[in-house]
N, C-alpha and C positions, 0 to 999 in steps of 0.2 A: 507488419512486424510490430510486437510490443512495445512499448516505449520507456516501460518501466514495469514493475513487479511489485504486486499491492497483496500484501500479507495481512489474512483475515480471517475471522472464525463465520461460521454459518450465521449463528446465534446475534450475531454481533448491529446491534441499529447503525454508527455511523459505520459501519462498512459496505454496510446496505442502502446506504443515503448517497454515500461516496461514490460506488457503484454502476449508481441508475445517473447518475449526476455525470461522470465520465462518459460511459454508453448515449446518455441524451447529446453529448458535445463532441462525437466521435472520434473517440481518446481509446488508444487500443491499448491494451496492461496484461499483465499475464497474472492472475490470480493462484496464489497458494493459500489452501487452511490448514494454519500452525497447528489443527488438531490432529490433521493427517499426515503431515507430514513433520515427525521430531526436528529434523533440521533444520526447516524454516524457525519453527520455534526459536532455536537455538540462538538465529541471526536476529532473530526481534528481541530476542533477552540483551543481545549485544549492544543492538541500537536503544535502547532503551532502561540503563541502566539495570537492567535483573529482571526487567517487569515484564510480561507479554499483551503490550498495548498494542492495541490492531482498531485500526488500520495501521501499518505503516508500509510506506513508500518508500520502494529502494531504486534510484536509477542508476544506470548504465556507468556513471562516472562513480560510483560510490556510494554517494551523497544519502541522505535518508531525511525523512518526514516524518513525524507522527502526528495522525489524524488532521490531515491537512485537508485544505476548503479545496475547491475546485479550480476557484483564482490563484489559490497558489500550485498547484501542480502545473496547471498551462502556461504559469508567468516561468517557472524552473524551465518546461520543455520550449518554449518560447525562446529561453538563455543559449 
């Protein structure tokens, strides 16, 4: 089961760093691309005052990241 929901564009380097960086550390995420889907969009304008900064990390209790390291995604699911 996912652990959290990492909203990203294809195009994108650190989503792509962030990624292979999870998968190496076997961290399971459910990937959405805010280009394909309007509504992710939406929620990253939300978390991120207007802007669509991707990567960002949304987990299970709320809470959100943007373009966060890998120490801190594992230190948050760690909590």
């Amino acid at each position: 089961m996912a652990a959290f929901t990492m909203y990203s564009t294809p195009w994108c380097g650190y989503c792509l760093r962030l990624k292979g960086q999870l998968k190496r550390a076997g961290i399971e995420f459910t990937e959405v691309d805010i280009e394909q889907v309007p509504e992710a969009a939406k929620i990253v304008e939300q978390v991120n005052n207007g802007n669509q900064t991707v990567p960002t990390v949304v987990f299970p209790d709320g809470t959100a990241m943007t373009n966060p390291s890998l120490a801190q995604v594992a230190e948050k699911l760690a909590a």
